[in-house]
PDB file of the backbone (N, CA, C, O) and the ligand in Angstrom, with CONECT records:
HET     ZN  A 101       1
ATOM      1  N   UNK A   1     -21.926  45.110  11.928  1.00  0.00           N
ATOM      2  CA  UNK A   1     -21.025  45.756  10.938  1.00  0.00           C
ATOM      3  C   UNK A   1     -19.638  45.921  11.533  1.00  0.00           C
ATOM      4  O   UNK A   1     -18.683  45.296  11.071  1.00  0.00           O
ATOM      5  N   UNK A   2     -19.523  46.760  12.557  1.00  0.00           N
ATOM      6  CA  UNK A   2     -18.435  46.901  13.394  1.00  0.00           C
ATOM      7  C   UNK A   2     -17.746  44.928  13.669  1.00  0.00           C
ATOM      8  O   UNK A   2     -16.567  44.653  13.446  1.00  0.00           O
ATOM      9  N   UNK A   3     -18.512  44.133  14.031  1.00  0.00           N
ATOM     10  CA  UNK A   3     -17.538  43.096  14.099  1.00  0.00           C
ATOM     11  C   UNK A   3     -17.161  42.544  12.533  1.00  0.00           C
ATOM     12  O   UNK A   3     -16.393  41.641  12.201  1.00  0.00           O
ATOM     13  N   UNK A   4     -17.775  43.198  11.931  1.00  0.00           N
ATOM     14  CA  UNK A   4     -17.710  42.393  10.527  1.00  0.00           C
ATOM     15  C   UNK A   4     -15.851  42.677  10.487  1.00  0.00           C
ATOM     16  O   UNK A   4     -14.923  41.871  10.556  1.00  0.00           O
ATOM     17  N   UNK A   5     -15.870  44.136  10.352  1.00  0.00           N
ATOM     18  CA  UNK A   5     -14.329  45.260  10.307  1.00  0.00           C
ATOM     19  C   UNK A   5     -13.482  44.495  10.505  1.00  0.00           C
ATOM     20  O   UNK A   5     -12.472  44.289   9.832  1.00  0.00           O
ATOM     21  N   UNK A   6     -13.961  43.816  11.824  1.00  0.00           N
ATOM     22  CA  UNK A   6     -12.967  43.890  13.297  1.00  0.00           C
ATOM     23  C   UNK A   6     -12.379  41.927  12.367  1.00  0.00           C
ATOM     24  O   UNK A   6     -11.271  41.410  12.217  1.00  0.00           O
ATOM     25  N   UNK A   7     -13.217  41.652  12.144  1.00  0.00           N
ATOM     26  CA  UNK A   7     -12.787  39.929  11.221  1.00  0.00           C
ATOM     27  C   UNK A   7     -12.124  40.176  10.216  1.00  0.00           C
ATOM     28  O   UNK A   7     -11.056  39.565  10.202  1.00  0.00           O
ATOM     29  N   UNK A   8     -12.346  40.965   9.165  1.00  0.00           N
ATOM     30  CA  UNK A   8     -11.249  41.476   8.138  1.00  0.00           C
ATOM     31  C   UNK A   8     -10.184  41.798   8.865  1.00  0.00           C
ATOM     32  O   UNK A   8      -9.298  40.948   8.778  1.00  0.00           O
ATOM     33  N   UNK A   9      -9.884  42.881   9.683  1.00  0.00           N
ATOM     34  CA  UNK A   9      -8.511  43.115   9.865  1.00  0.00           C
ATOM     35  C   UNK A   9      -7.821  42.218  10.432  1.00  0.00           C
ATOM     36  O   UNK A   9      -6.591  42.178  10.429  1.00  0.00           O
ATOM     37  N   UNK A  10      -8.709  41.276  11.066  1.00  0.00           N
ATOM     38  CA  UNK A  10      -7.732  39.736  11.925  1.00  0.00           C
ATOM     39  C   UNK A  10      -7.490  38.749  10.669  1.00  0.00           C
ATOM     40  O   UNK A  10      -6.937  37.671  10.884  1.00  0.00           O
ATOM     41  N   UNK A  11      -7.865  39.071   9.458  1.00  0.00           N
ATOM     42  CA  UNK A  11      -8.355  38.134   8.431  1.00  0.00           C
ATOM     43  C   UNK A  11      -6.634  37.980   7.375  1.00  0.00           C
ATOM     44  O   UNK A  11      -5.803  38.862   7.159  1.00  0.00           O
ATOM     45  N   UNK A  12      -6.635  37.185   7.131  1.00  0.00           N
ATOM     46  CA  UNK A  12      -5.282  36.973   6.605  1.00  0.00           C
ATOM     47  C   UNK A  12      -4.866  37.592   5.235  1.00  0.00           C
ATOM     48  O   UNK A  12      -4.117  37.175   4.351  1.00  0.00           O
ATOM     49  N   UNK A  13      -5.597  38.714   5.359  1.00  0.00           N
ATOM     50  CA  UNK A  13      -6.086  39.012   3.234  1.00  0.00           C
ATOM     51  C   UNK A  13      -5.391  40.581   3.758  1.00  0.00           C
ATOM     52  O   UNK A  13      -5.978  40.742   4.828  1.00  0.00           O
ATOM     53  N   UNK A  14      -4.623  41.597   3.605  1.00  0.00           N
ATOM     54  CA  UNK A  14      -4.613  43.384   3.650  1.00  0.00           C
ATOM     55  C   UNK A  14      -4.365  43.874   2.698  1.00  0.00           C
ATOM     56  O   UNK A  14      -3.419  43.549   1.980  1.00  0.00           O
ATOM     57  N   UNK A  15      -4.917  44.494   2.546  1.00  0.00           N
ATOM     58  CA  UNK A  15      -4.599  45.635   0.913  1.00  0.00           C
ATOM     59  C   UNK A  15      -3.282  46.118   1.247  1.00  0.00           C
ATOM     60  O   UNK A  15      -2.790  46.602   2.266  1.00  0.00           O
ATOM     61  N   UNK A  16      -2.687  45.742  -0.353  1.00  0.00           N
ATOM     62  CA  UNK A  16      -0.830  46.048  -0.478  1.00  0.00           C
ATOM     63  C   UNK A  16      -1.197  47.477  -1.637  1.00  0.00           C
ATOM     64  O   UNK A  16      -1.942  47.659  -2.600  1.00  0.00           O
ATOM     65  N   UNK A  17      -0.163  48.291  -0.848  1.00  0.00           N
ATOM     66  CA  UNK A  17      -0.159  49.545  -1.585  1.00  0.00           C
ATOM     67  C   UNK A  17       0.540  49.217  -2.679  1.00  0.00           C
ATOM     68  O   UNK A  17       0.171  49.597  -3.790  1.00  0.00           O
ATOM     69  N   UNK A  18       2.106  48.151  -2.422  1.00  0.00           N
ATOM     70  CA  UNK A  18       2.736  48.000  -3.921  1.00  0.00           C
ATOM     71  C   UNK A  18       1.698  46.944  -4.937  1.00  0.00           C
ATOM     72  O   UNK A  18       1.813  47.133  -6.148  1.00  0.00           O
ATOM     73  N   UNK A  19       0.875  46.040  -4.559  1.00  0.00           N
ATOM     74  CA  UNK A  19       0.335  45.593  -5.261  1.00  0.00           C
ATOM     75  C   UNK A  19      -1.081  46.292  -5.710  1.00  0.00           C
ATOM     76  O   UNK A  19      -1.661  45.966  -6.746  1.00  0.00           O
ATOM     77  N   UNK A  20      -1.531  47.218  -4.871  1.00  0.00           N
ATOM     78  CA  UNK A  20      -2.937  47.750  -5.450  1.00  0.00           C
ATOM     79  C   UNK A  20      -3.570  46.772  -5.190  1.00  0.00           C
ATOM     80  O   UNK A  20      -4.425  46.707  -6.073  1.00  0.00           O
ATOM     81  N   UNK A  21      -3.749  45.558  -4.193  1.00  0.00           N
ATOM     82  CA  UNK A  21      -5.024  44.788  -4.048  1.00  0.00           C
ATOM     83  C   UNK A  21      -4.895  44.519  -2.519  1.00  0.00           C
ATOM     84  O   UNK A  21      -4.318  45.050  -1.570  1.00  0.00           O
ATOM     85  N   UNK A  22      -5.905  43.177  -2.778  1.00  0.00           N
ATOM     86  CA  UNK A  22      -5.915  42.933  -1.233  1.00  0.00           C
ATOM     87  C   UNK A  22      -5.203  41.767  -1.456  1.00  0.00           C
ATOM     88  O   UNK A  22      -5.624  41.037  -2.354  1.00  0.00           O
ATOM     89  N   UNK A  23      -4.019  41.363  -0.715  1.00  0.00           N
ATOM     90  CA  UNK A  23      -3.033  40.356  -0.825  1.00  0.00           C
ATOM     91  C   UNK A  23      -3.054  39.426   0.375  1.00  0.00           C
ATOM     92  O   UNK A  23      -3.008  40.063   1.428  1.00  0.00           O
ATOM     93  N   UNK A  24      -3.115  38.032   0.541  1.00  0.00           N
ATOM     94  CA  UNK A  24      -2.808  37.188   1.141  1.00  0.00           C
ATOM     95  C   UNK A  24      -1.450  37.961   2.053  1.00  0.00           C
ATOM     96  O   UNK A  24      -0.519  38.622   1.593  1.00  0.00           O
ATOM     97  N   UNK A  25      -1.725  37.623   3.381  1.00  0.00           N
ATOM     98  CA  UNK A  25      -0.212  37.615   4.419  1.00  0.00           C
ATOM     99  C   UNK A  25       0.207  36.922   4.941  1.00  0.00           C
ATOM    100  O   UNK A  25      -0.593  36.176   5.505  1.00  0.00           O
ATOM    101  N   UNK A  26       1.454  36.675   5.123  1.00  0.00           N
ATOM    102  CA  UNK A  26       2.353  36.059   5.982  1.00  0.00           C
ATOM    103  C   UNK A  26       2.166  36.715   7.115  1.00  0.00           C
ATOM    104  O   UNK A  26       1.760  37.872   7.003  1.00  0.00           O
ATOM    105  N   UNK A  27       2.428  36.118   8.618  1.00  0.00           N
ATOM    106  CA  UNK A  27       2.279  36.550   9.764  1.00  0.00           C
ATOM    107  C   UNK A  27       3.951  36.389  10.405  1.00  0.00           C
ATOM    108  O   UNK A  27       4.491  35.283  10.413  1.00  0.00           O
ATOM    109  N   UNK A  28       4.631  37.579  10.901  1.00  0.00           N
ATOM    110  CA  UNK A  28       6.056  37.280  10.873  1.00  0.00           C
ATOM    111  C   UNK A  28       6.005  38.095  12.582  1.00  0.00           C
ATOM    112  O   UNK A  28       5.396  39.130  12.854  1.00  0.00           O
ATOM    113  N   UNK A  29       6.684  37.406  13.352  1.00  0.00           N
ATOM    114  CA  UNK A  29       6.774  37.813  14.887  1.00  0.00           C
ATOM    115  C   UNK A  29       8.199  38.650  14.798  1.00  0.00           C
ATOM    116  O   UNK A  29       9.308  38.131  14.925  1.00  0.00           O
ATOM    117  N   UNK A  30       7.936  40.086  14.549  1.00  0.00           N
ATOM    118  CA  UNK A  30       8.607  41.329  14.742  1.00  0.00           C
ATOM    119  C   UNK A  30       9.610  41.259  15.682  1.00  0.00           C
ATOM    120  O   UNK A  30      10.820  41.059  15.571  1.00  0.00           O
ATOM    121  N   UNK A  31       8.782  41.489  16.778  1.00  0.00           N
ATOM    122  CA  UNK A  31       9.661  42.069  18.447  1.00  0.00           C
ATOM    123  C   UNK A  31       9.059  41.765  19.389  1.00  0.00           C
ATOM    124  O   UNK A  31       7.930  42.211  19.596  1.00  0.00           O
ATOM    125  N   UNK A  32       9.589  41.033  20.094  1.00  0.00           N
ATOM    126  CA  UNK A  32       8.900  40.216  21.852  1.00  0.00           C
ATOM    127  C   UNK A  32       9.334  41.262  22.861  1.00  0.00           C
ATOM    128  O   UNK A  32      10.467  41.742  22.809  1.00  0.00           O
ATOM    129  N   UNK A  33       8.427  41.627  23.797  1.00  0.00           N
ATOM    130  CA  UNK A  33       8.631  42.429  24.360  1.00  0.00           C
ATOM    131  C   UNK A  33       8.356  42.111  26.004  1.00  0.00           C
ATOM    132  O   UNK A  33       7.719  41.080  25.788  1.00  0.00           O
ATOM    133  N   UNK A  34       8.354  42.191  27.145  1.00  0.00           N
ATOM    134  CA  UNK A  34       7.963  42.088  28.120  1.00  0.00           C
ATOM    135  C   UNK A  34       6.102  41.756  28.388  1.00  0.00           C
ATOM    136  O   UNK A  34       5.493  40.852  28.959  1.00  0.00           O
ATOM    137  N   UNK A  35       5.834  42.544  27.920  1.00  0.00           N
ATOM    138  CA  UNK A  35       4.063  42.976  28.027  1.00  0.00           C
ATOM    139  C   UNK A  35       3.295  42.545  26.978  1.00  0.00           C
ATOM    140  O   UNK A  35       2.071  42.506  27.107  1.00  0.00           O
ATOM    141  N   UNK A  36       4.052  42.076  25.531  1.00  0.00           N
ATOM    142  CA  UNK A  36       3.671  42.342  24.025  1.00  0.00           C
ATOM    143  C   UNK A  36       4.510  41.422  23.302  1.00  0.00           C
ATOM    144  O   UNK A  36       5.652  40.992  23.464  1.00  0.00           O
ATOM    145  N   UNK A  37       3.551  41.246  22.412  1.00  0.00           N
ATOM    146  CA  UNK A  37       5.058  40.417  21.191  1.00  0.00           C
ATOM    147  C   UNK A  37       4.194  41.620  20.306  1.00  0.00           C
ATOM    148  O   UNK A  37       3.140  42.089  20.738  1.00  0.00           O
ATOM    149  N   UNK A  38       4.695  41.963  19.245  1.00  0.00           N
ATOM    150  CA  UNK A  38       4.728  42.630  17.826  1.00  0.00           C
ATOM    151  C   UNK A  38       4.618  41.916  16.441  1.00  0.00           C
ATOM    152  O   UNK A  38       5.667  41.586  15.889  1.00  0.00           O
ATOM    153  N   UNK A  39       3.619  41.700  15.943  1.00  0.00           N
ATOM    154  CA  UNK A  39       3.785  40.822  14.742  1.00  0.00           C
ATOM    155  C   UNK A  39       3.542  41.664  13.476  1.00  0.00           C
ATOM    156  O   UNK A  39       2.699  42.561  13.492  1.00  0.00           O
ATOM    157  N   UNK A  40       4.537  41.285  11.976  1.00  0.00           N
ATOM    158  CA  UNK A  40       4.681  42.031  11.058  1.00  0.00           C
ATOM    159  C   UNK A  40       4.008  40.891  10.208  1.00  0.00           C
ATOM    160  O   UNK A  40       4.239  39.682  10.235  1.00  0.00           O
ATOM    161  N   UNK A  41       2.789  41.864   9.169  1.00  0.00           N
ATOM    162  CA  UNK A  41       2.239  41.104   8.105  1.00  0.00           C
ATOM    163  C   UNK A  41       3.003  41.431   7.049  1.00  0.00           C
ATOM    164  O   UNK A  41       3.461  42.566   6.914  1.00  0.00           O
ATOM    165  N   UNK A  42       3.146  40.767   6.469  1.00  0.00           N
ATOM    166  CA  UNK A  42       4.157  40.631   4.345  1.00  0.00           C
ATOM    167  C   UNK A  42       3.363  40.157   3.812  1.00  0.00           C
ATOM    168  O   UNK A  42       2.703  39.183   4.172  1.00  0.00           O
ATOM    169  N   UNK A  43       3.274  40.829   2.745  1.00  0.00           N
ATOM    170  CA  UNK A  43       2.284  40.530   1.450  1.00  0.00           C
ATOM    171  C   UNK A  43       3.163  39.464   0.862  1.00  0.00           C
ATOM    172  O   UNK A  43       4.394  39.442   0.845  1.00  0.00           O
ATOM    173  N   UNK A  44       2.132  38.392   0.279  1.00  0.00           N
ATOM    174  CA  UNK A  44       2.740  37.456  -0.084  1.00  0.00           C
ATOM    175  C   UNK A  44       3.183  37.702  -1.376  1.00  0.00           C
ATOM    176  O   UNK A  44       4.115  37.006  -1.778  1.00  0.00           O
ATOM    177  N   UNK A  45       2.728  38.516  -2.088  1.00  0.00           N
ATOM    178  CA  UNK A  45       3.421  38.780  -3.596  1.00  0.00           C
ATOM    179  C   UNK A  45       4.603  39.749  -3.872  1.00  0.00           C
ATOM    180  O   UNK A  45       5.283  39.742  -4.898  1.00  0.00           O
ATOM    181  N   UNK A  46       4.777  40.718  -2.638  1.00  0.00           N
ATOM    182  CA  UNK A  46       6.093  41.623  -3.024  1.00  0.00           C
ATOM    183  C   UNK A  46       6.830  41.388  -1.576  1.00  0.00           C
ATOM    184  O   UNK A  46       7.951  41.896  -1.522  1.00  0.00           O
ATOM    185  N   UNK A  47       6.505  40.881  -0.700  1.00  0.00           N
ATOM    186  CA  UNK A  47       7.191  40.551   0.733  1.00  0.00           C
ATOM    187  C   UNK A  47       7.199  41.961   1.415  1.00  0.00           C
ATOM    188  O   UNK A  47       7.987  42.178   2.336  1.00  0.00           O
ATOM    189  N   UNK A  48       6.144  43.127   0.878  1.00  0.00           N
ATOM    190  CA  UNK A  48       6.381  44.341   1.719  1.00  0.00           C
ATOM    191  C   UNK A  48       5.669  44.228   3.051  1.00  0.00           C
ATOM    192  O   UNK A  48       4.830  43.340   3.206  1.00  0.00           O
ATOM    193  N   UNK A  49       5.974  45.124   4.069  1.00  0.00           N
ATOM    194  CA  UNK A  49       5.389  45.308   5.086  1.00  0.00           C
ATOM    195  C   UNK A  49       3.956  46.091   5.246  1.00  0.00           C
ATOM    196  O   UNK A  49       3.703  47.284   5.412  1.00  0.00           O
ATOM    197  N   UNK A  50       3.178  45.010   5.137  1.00  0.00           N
ATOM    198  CA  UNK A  50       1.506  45.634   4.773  1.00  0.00           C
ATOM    199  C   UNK A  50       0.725  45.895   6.254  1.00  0.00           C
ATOM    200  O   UNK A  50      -0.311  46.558   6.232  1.00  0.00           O
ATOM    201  N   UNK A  51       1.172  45.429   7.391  1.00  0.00           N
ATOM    202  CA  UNK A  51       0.561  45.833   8.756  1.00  0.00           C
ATOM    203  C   UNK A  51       1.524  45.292   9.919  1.00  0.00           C
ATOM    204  O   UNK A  51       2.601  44.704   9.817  1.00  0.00           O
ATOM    205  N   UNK A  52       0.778  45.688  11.092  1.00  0.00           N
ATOM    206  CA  UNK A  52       1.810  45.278  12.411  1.00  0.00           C
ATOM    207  C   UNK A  52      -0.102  44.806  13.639  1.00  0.00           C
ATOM    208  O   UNK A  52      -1.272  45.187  13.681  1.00  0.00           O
ATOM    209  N   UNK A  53       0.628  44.007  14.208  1.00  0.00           N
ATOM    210  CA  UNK A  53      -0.635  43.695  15.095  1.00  0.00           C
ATOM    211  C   UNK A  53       0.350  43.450  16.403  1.00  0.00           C
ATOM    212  O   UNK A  53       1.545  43.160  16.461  1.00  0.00           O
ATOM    213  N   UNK A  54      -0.659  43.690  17.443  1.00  0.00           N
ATOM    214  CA  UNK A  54       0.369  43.654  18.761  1.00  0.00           C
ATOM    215  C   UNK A  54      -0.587  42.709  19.630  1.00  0.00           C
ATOM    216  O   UNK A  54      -1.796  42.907  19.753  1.00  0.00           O
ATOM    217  N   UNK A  55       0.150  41.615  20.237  1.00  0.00           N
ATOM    218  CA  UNK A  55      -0.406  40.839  21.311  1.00  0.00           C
ATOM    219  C   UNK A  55       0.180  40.962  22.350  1.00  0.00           C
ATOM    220  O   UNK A  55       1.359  40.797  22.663  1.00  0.00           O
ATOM    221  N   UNK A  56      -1.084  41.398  23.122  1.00  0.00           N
ATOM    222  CA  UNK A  56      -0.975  41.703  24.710  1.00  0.00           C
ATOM    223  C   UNK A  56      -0.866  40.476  25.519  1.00  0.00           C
ATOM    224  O   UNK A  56      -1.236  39.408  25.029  1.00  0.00           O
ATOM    225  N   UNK A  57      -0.496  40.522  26.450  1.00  0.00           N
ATOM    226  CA  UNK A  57      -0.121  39.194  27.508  1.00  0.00           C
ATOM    227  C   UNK A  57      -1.327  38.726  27.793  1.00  0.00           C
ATOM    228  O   UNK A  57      -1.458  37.558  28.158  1.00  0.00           O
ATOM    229  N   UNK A  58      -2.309  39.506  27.678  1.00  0.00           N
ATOM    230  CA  UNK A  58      -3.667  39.318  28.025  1.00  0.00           C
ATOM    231  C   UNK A  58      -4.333  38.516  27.181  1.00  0.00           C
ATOM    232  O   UNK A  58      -5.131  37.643  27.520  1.00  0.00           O
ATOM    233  N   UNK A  59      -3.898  38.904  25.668  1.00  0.00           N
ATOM    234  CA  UNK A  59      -4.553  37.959  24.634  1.00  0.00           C
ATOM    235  C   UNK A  59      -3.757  36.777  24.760  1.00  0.00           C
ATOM    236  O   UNK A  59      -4.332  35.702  24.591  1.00  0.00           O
ATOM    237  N   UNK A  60      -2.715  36.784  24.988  1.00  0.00           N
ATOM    238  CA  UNK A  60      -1.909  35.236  25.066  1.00  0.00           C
ATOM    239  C   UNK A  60      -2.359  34.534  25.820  1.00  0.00           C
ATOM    240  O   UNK A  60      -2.194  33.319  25.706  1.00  0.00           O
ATOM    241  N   UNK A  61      -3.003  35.023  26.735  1.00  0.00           N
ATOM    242  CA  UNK A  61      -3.196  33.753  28.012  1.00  0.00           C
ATOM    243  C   UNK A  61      -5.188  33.260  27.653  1.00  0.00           C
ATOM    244  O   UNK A  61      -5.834  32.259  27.966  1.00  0.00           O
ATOM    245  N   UNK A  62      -5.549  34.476  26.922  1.00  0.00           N
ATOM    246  CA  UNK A  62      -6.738  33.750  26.538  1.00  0.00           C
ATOM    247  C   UNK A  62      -6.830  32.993  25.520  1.00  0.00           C
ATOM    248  O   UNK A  62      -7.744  32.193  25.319  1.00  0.00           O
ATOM    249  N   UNK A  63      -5.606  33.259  24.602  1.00  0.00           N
ATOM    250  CA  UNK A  63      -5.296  31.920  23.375  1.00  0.00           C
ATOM    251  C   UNK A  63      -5.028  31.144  23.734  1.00  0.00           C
ATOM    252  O   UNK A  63      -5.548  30.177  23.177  1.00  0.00           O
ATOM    253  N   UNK A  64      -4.129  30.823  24.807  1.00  0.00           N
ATOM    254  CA  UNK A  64      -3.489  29.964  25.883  1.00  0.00           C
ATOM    255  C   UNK A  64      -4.665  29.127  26.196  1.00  0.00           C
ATOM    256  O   UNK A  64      -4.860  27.946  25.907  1.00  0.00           O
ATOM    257  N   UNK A  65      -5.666  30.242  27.060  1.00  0.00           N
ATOM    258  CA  UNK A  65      -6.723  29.329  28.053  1.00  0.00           C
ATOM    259  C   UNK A  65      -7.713  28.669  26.732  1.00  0.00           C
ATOM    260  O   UNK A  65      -8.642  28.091  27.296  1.00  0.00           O
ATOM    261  N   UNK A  66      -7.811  28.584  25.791  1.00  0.00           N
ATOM    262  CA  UNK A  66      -8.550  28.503  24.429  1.00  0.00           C
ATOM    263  C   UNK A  66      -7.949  27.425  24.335  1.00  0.00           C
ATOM    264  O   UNK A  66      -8.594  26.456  24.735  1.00  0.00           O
ATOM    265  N   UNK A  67      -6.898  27.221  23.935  1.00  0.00           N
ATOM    266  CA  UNK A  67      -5.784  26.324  23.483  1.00  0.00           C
ATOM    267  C   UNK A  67      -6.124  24.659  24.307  1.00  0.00           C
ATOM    268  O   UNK A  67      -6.451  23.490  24.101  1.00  0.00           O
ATOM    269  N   UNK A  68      -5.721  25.732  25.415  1.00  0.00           N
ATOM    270  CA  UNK A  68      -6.226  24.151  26.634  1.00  0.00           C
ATOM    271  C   UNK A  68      -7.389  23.586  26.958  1.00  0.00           C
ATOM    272  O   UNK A  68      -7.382  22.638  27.743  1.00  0.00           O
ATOM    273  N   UNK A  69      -8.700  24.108  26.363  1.00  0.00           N
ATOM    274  CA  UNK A  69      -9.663  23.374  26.838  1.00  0.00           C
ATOM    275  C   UNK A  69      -9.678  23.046  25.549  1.00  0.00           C
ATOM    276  O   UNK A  69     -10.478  22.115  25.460  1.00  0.00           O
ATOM    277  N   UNK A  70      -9.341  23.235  24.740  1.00  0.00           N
ATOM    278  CA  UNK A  70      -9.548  22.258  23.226  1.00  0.00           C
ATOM    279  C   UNK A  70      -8.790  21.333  23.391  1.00  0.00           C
ATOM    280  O   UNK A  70      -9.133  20.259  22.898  1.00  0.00           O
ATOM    281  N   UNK A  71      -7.671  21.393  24.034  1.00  0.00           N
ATOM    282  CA  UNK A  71      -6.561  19.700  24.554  1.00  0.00           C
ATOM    283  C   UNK A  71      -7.782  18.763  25.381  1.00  0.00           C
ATOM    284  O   UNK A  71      -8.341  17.686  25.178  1.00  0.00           O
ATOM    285  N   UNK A  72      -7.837  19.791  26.377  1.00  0.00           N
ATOM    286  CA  UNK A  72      -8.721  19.149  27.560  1.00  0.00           C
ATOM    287  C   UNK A  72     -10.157  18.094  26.697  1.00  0.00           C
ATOM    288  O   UNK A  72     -10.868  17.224  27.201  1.00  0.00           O
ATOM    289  N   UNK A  73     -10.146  18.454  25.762  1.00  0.00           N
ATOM    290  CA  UNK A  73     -11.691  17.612  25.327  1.00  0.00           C
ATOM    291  C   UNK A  73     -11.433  15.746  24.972  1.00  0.00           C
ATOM    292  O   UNK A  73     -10.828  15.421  23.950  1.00  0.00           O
ATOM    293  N   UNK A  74     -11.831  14.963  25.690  1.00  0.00           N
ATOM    294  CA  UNK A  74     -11.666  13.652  26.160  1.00  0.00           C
ATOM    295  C   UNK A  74     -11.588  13.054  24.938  1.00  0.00           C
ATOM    296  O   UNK A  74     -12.574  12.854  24.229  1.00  0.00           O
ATOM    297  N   UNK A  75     -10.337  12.723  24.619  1.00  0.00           N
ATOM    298  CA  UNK A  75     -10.191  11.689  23.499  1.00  0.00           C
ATOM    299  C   UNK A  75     -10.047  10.130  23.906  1.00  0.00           C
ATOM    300  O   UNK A  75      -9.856   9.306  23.011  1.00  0.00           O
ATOM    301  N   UNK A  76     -10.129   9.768  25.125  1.00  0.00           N
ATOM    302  CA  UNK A  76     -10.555   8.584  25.518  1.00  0.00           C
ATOM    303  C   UNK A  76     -12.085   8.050  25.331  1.00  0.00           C
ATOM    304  O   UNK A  76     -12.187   6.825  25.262  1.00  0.00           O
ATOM    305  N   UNK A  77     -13.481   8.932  25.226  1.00  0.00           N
ATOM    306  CA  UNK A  77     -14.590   8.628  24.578  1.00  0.00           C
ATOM    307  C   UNK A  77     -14.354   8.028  23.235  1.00  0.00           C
ATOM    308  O   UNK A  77     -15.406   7.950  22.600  1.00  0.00           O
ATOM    309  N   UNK A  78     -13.468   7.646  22.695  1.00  0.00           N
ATOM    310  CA  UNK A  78     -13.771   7.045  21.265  1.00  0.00           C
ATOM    311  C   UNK A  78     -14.179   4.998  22.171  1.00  0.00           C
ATOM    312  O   UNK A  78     -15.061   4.163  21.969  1.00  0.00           O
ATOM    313  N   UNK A  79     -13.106   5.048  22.997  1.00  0.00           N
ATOM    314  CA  UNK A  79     -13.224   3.550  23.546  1.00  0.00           C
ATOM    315  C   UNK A  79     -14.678   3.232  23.535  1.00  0.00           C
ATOM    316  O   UNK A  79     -15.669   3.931  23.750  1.00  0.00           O
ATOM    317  N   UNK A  80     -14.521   1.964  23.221  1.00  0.00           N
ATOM    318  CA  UNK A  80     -16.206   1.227  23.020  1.00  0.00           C
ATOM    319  C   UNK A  80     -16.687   0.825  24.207  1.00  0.00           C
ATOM    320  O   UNK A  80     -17.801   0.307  24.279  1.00  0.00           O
TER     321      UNK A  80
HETATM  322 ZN    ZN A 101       2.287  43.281  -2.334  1.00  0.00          ZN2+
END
């Protein structure tokens, strides 16, 4: 249950107070910071500011290390 939460709020959908629903977001990079970047969600139907999510240096480098072993996967195996 608890991870269910935890996928909605990473989930690209947040309830807009000006719209009264749950609205599709834009993901907009706020403020870069030393330690952090800051990212601002906008509802895609009134462009209000519906949330803020913060990435730690920590999560970057595991998106990072994510990133690269999905490069890393041998696209020379297609050769016959
Ligand atoms: Zn809205």
């Amino acid at each position: 249950m608890n991870q269910q939460q935890f996928e909605n709020f990473t989930a690209s959908t947040l309830y807009c107070k000006t719209c009264k629903a749950a609205m599709p977001v834009r993901e907009r990079l706020l403020l870069v910071l030393p330690d952090k970047e800051i990212f601002d969600y906008l509802c895609t139907g009134c462009a209000s500011s519906v949330g803020q999510r913060e990435v730690t240096a920590g999560d970057k480098l595991m998106a990072l290390a994510a990133r690269r072993r999905r490069r890393a996967a041998p696209a020379h195996q297609l050769m016959p």
